[in-house]
Every structure is written in structure tokens, then in C-alpha cells.
C-alpha positions as CSV (number, residue, x, y, z in Angstrom):
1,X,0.0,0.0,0.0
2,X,1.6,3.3,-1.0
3,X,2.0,5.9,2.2
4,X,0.0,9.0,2.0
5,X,1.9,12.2,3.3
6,X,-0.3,14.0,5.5
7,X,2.6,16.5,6.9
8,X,4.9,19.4,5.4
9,X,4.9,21.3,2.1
10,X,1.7,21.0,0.2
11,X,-0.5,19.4,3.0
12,X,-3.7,20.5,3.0
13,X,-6.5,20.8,5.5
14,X,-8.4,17.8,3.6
15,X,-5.1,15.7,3.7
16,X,-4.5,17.1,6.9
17,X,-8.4,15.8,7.9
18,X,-8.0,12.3,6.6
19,X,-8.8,12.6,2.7
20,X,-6.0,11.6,0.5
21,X,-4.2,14.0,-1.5
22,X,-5.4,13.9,-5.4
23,X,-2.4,12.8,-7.8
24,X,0.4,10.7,-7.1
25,X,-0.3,9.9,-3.8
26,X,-3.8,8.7,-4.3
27,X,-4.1,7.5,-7.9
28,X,-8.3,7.7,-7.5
29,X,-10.9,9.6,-5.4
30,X,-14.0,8.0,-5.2
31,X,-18.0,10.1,-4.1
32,X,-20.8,8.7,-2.6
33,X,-23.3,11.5,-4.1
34,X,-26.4,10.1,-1.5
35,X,-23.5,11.8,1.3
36,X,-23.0,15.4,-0.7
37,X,-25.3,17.7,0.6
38,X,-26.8,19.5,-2.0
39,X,-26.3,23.4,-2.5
40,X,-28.1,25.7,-5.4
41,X,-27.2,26.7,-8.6
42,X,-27.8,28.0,-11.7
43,X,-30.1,25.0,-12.6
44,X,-31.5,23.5,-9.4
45,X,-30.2,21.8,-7.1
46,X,-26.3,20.4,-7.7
47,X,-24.3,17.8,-5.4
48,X,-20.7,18.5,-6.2
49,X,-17.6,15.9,-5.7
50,X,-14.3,16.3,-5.8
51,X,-14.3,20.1,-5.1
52,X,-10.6,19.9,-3.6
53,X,-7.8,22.8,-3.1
54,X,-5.5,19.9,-3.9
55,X,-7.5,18.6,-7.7
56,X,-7.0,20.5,-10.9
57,X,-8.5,17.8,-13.3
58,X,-12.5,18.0,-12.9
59,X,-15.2,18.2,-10.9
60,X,-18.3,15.8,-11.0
61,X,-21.9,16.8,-10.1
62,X,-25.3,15.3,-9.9
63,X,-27.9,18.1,-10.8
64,X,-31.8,17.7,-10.2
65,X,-32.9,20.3,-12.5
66,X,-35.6,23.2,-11.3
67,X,-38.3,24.6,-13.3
68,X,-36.5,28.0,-12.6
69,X,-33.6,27.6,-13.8
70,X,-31.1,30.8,-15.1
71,X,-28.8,31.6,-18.0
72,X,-25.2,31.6,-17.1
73,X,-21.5,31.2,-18.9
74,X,-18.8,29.9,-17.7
75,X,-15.5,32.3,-19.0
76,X,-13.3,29.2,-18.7
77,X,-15.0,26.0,-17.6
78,X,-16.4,23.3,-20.3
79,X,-19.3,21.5,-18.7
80,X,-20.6,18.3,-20.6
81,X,-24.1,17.0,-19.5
82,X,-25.5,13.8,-19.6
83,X,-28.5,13.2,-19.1
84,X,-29.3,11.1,-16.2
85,X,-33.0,11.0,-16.1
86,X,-36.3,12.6,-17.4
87,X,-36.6,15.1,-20.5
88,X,-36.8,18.5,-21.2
89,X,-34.3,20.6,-23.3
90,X,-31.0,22.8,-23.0
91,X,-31.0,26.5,-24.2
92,X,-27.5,27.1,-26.0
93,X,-26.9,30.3,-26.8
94,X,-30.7,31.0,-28.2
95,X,-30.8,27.6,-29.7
96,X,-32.9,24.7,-28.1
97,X,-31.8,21.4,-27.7
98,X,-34.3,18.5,-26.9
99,X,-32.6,16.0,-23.8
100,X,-33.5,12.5,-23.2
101,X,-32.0,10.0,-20.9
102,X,-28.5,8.8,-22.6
103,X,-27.9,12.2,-24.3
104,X,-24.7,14.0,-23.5
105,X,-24.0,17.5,-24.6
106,X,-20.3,19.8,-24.3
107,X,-20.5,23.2,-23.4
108,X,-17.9,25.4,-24.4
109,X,-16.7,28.4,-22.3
110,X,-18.7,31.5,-23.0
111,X,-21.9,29.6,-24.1
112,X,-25.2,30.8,-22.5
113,X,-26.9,28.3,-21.3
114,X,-29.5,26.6,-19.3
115,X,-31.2,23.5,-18.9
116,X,-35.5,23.5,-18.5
117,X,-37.5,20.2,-17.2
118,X,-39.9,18.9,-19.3
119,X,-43.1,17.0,-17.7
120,X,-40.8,15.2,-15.7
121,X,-38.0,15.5,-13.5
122,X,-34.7,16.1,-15.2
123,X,-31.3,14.9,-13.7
124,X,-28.2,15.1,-14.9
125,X,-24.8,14.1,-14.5
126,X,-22.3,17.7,-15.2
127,X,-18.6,16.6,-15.6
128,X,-16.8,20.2,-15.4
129,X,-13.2,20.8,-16.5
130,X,-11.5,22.4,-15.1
131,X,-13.2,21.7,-11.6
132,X,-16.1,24.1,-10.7
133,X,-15.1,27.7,-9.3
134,X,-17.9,30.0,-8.3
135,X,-15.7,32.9,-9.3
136,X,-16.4,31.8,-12.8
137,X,-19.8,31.6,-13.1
138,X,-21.8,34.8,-15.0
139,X,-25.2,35.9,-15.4
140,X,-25.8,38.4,-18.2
């Protein structure tokens, strides 16, 4: 089993807690998204992992989409959604786009966007690169 360090230069409060460090010294994070509490966004209600000082790859979130949902743009993060479950459609920049469970669609930095519930409940799986910073999120 490889040793985590947990002490000295680049140690950080989560290491420091208990949580492995992302990279080298733990290969793999792993979320149980029923243990993320969720907090509100844009489009709903969002249940973030891997939201670490210490990870610079990507950040994953689960996202039960609301029936009042906002435009926003990202200035540097690409978000790709896939949809996890129920329909409805994604505004891109004016355009409409008609989701379905199985459906996965890359946003681009600087896209306005939003995602809109059909009869059912819509849920979708956001994979964001890099990982989600609130500074970078922008309402027209």
C-alpha cells in the first residue's frame, strides 16, 4: 500500500483531515453522491464531488434540475451534461436542444446556457473541467 503524506509542504487541511491527497499519492478519489449535501445553482439543485484545493482535473456533479432555472456562462470552464433521467431541453446560446435520458452534450466556455425540465423531472450528471469555481460563473 503506497503511504500518503499528510505532513509538510503542500499538506492541505483535507489531507491534513484524513482525505487523500489527489495525484500521485492517491491514484483515485472515489463520491458517494447520497453523502453530498446539495447546494443551489444556476439549474437546481447540484451535489458536487471532488471540489478539492489539492484537484485540478475536474469536478463531478449530480444536478436535479428546477423549473427555474437561469442563463449563465462559464469564461473558462467546459461542462458536458449527460442526461441522467427525465426530459426536457438545453438553451445554447438562443438555440434549443431536446434532452433525453442517454444524451450528452459539451459546453464550451462563454456559451449561454441553461437546462429546463420537461413533464418530468430532469437529472443530470455535469462533468466540469477544469473543476467548478464559483468565481467563474456569470449571469448576463
Amino acid at each position: 500500500m503506497a503511504k500518503i503524506r499528510t505532513k509538510g509542504k503542500g499538506a492541505t487541511k483535507a489531507v491534513k483531515a484524513g482525505c487523500p491527497r489527489a495525484g500521485r499519492e492517491a491514484p483515485f478519489l472515489v463520491a458517494d453522491f447520497s453523502a453530498i449535501k446539495p447546494v443551489q445553482c444556476p439549474c437546481g439543485a447540484s451535489r458536487r464531488a471532488f471540489i478539492r484545493p489539492d484537484n485540478r482535473t475536474c469536478s463531478v456533479h449530480v444536478v436535479e434540475i428546477s423549473s427555474g432555472s437561469r442563463i449563465h456562462y462559464h469564461r473558462r470552464l467546459t461542462e458536458t451534461y449527460y442526461v441522467l433521467d427525465g426530459e426536457g431541453r438545453l438553451e445554447l446560446n438562443g438555440r434549443s436542444i431536446q434532452l433525453r435520458p442517454g444524451m450528452a452534450v459539451m459546453i464550451r466556455p462563454g456559451t449561454r446556457h441553461r437546462a429546463v425540465p420537461g413533464a418530468s423531472k430532469l437529472k443530470i450528471l455535469n462533468v466540469v473541467v477544469p473543476p467548478f469555481d464559483p468565481r467563474d460563473e456569470r449571469h448576463d
